[in-house]
N, C-alpha and C positions, 0 to 999 in steps of 0.2 A: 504494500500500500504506500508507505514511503517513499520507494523509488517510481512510484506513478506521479503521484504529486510533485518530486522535483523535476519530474520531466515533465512535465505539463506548464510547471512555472517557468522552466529554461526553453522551453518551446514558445508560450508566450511570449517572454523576453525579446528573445531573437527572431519573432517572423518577420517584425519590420524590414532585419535586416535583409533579406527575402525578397523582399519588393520594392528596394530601393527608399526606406526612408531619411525625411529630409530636418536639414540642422533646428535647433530650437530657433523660436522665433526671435530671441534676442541676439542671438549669433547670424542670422538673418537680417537684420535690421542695419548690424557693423558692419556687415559683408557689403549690403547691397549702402550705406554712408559713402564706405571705403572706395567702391566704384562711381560714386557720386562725385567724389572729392576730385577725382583725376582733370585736369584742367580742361583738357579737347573734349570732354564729355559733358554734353546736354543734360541728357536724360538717361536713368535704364526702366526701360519701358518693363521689362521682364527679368525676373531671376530665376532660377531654379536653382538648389541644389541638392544633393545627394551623397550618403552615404556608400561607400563601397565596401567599404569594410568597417572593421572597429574602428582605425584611427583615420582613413583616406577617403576626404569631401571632396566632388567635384564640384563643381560653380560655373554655371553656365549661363551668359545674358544676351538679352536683345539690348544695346549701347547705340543710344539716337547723338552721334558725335558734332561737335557744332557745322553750321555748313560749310566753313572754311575751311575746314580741314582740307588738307592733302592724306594721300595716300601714305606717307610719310609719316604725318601727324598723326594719323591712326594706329599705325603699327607700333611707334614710339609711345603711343597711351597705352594700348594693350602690352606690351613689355613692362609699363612702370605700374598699369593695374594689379599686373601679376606680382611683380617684386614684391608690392606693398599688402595682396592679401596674402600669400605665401613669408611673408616678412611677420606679420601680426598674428598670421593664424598658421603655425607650421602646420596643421590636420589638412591645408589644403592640399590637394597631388597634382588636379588640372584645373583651368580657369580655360575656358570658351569663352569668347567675346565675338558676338554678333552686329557687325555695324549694319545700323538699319535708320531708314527717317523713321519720324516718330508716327505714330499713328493717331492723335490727336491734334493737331495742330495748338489749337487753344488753350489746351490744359496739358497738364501732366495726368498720363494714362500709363498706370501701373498695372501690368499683373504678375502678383505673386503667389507666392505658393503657403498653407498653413501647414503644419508639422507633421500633419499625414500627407502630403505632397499634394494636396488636390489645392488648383488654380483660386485666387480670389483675383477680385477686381475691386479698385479704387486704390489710395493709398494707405501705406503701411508705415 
């Protein structure tokens, strides 16, 4: 009966890991600042991220970059995005950066993700 129970709790525990679940939402929140902060960037319309394992997050965004940018300019922010969440948060492994216009014009249009990974809309 015991060893039902703790496999049942350690099964719980870890199905998240299973299905790709994703960072708390306050580590969420720094992630997606952190990719705010970077200068050539507008907006990030989109985050996601995810667990891979115990300790290796992936971080993946749609990045509405200003419209000046060059091709240049962009590559140099996503280089300094990555330094700086892989700098702050060593659990990162990969960082995606999607340069995309924004999809509101007028407002800031976020969508992220809540702790079981399923999409919100508005901001966070």
């Amino acid at each position: 009966m015991l060893l039902l129970v703790v496999a049942a709790i350690l099964a719980r525990s870890n199905i998240s890991l299973l299905v790709g679940r994703s960072v708390s939402d306050r580590l969420h929140r720094r992630i997606e600042r952190e990719l705010a902060d970077v200068p050539t960037v507008d907006r990030v319309d989109t985050l996601m991220t995810m667990f891979l394992g115990l300790d290796d997050i992936l971080v993946a965004a749609k990045v509405d970059f200003r419209d000046d940018a060059t091709g240049a300019d962009i590559e140099a922010a996503a280089d300094e995005a990555e330094r700086r969440l892989t700098g702050h948060f060593p659990e990162i492994a990969y960082v995606f950066l999607d340069p995309t216009r924004s999809r509101s014009a007028g407002r800031p249009a976020r969508t992220t993700q809540d702790e079981a990974g399923r999409p919100l809309d508005g901001d966070t």
